[in-house]
C-alpha positions in Angstrom: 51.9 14.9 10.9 54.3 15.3 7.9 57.1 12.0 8.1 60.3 13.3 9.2 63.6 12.3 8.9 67.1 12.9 9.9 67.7 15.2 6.8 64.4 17.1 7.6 64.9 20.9 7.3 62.4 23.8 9.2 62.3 27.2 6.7 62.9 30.5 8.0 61.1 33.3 7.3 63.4 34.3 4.7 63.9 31.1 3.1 67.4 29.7 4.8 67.0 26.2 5.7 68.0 24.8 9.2 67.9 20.9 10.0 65.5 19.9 12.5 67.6 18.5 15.0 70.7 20.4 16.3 73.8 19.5 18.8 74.4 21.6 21.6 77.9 22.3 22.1 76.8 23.9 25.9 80.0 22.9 28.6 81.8 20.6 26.2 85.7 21.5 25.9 88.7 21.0 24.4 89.3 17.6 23.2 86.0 16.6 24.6 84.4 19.4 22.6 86.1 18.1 19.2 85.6 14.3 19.9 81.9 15.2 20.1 81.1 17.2 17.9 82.8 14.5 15.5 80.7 12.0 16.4 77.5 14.1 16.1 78.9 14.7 12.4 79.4 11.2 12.0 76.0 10.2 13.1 74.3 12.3 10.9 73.9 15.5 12.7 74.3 18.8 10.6 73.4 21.7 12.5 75.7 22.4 15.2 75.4 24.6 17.9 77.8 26.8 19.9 78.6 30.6 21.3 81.3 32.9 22.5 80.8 32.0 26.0 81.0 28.5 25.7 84.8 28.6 24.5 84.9 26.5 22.3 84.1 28.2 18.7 87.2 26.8 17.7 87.3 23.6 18.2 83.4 23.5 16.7 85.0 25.0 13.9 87.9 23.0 13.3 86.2 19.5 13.2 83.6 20.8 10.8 86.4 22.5 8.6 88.6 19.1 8.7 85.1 16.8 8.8 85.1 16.3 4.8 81.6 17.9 4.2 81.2 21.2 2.2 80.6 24.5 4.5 77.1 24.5 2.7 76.1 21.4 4.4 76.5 22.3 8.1 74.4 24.5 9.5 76.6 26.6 12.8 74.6 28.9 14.9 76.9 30.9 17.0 75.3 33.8 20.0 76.5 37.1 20.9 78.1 37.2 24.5 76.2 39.6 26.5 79.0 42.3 27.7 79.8 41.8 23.5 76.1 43.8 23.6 75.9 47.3 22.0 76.2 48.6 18.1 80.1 48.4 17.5 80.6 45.6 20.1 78.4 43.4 18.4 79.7 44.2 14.8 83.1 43.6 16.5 82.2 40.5 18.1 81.1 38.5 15.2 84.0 38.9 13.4 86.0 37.4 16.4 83.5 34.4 16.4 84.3 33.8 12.6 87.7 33.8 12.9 87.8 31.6 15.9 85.4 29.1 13.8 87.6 29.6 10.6 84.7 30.5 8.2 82.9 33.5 6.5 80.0 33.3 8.0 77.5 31.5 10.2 74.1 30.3 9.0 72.4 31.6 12.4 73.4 34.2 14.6 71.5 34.7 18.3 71.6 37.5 20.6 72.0 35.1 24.0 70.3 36.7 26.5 67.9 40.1 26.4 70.7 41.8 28.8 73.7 43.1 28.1 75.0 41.8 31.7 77.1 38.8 32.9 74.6 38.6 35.7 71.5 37.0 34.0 69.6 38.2 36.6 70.3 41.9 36.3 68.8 43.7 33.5 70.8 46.2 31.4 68.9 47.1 28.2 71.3 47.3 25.1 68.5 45.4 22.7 67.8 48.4 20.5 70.9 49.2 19.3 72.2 45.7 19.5 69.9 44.8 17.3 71.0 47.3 14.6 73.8 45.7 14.8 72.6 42.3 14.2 70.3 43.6 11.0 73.9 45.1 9.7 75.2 41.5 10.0 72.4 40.0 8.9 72.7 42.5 5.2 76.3 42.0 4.9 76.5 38.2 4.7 78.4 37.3 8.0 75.3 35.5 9.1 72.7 34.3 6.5 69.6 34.7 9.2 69.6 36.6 13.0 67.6 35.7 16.1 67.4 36.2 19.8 67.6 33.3 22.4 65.7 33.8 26.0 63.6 36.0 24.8 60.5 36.5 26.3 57.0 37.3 24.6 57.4 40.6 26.1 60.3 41.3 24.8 59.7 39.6 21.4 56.4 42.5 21.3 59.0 45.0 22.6 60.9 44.6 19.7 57.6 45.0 17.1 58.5 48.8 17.8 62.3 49.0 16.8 63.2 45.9 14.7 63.4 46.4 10.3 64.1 42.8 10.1 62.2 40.2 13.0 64.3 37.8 14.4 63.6 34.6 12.4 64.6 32.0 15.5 64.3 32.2 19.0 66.2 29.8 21.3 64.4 29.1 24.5 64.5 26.5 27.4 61.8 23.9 26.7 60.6 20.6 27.3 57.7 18.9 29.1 58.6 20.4 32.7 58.9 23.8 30.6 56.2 24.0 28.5 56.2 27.5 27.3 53.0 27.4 25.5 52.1 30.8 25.0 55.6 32.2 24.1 55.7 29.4 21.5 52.0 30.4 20.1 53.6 33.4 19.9 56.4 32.9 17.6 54.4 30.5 15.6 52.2 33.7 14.7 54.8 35.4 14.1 56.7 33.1 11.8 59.8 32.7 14.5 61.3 28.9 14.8 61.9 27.8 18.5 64.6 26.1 19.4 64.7 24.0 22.7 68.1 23.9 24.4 67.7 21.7 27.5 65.6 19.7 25.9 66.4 16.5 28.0 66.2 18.5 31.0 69.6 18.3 31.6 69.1 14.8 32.8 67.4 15.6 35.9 63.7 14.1 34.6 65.2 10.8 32.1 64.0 8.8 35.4 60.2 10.4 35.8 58.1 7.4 35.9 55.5 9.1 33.5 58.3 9.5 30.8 59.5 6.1 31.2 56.4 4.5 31.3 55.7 6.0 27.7 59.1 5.3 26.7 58.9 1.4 27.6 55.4 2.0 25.6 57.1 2.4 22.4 60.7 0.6 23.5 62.8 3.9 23.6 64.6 5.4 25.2 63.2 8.4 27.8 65.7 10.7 25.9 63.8 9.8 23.3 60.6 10.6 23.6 61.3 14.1 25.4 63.2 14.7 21.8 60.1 13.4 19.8 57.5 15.6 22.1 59.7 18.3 21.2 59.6 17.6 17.2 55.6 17.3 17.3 55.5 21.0 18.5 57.7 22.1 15.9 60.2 22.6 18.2 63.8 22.4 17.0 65.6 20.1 19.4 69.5 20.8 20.6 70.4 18.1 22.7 73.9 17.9 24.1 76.1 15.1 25.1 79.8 13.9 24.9 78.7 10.3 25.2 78.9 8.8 22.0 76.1 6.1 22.2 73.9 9.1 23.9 74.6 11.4 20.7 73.5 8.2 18.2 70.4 7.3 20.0 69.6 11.5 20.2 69.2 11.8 16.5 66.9 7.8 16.2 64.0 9.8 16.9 62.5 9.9 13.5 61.4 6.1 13.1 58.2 6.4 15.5 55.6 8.9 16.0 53.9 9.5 20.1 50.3 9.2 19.8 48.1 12.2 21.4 47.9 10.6 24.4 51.4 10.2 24.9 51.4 14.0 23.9 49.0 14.9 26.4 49.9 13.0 29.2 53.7 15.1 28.3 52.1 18.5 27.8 50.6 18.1 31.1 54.0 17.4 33.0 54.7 21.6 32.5 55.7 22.9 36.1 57.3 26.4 34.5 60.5 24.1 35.9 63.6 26.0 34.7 66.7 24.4 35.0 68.6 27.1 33.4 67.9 31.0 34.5 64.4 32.2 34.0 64.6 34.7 31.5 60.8 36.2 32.5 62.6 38.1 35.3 64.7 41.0 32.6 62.8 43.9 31.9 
C-alpha cells in the first residue's frame, strides 16, 4: 500500500484535500476542549473535528485562530444539529457555526444524523430539502465540500434520486467490532470518503486480548493498531482524547504497516457492535 505519513491527504471528489487523520472534538469542553485541541495542533494534527451539538465550536475555533498556522492549513469539519434540519434552518444554522468558530468558512460540512429529531431513534424525514440547503452552502463558499454522517447505504441510494451534488464524505461509526463492510464498498463506488468516529471503540475493546496480542506483535500500542486497521481500509480515522500522551501516540501510526494477517484476524472481530446509536433503524 502507498507509504503514508502524518501530512498524508485523501482527495474528494471535487478535488479539496482532507488529512488522513482527524481529532474528534466529541464531549470535550471548555478549557478541556481548548487544552486539547492545542495539543492535537501541536502534535501535528490538522484536521479537526467538531459540531453544533457538541458546544464547543468556539473554543475549536479560537485555538486554531490563535494557533499561529494559516486558516488554509487546518482542515475544520463542523455538522448540522438535527432540529437545525430543514431549507432555511440549515442555511441559518451554518452561519451561527461560523461565527461561533470565527472564520468564513469550513472545509467540510456534515448533515449529523438522517433525522431531523433530537431522538436518534425517531425518524423525521427532512433530508430532501435539507439537502438543498447544504448544495446552496456548498455553491456559496461557506463550506468548500458537504457530506452526511450516519448515513446508511439506504439512505446514501435514497439520495441518488434527489441530490445535484453527492455528498463527498460520510462519517460513520467503524472499527473492528463495526465492520461496515458493505456500506464502505458502497461509498468507495461511489467516490464518498468514510470517516470512522469511534474508532477506538470508545475504549471499551483497548483490552481484547486479540488486539493486544497483535499490538505486543509489533510493540504498539492497542490504540494503535485499531487506528492503523482503520488507515488500510481507507478509512479516515477521528480519534478523540483530552489526554495529551493519548493524542501523541494517536497520530504515531504511520511508521509501521499490519500485515494481512493481522488485517484478517481484525476484520474478523466485526460483531455489528455499536457503541453509539445504530443509525440502520431511521427510515
Amino acid at each position: 500500500m502507498q507509504k503514508l505519513n502524518h501530512e498524508s491527504t485523501i482527495t474528494l471528489k471535487n478535488g479539496v484535500v482532507l488529512p488522513v487523520v482527524g481529532f474528534g472534538t466529541y464531549k470535550l469542553k471548555g478549557e478541556v476542549c481548548e487544552d486539547s485541541v492545542q495539543s492535537a495542533l501541536t502534535s501535528g494534527y490538522r484536521h479537526i473535528d467538531t459540531a453544533m451539538i457538541y458546544k464547543n465550536e468556539a473554543e475549536v475555533g479560537k485555538v486554531v485562530n490563535n494557533f499561529g498556522l494559516l486558516r488554509e492549513e487546518v482542515f475544520i469539519t463542523s455538522k448540522l444539529w438535527n432540529l437545525d434540519q430543514g431549507y432555511d434552518t440549515t442555511l441559518r444554522a451554518i452561519d451561527e457555526s461560523l461565527v461561533r468558530l470565527g472564520t468564513s468558512y469550513v472545509d467540510l460540512y456534515l448533515v449529523h444524523w438522517p433525522t431531523a429529531s433530537a431522538d436518534e431513534t425517531i425518524t423525521i424525514n427532512k433530508r430532501q430539502e435539507t439537502w438543498r440547503a447544504m448544495e446552496e452552502i456548498y455553491k456559496s463558499g461557506k463550506a468548500r465540500a458537504i457530506g452526511v454522517s450516519n448515513f446508511t447505504v439506504n439512505h446514501l441510494k435514497e439520495m441518488e434520486a434527489y441530490a445535484n451534488v453527492l455528498p463527498m464524505v460520510n462519517q460513520v461509526e467503524f472499527h473492528p467490532f463495526l465492520y461496515q463492510k458493505e456500506l464502505l464498498e458502497y461509498c468507495r463506488l461511489h467516490d464518498i470518503v468514510v470517516e470512522a468516529y469511534s474508532p477506538l471503540t470508545q475504549g471499551n475493546k483497548l483490552t481484547d486480548e486479540r488486539i493486544m496480542t497483535i499490538a505486543k506483535k509489533h510493540l504498539r500500542e492497542p490504540s494503535q493498531i485499531l487506528l492503523r486497521w482503520s488507515l488500510q481500509h481507507g478509512l479516515v480515522p477521528l480519534p478523540r482524547s483530552s489526554n495529551k500522551q493519548h493524542i501523541i501516540q494517536n497520530i504515531q501510526i504511520f511508521d509501521f504497516e499490519l500485515d494481512m494477517e493481522d488485517m484478517d484476524k481484525l476484520d474478523s472481530l466485526n460483531e455489528n457492535l455499536h457503541f453509539l446509536r445504530d443509525p440502520g433503524i431511521l427510515g
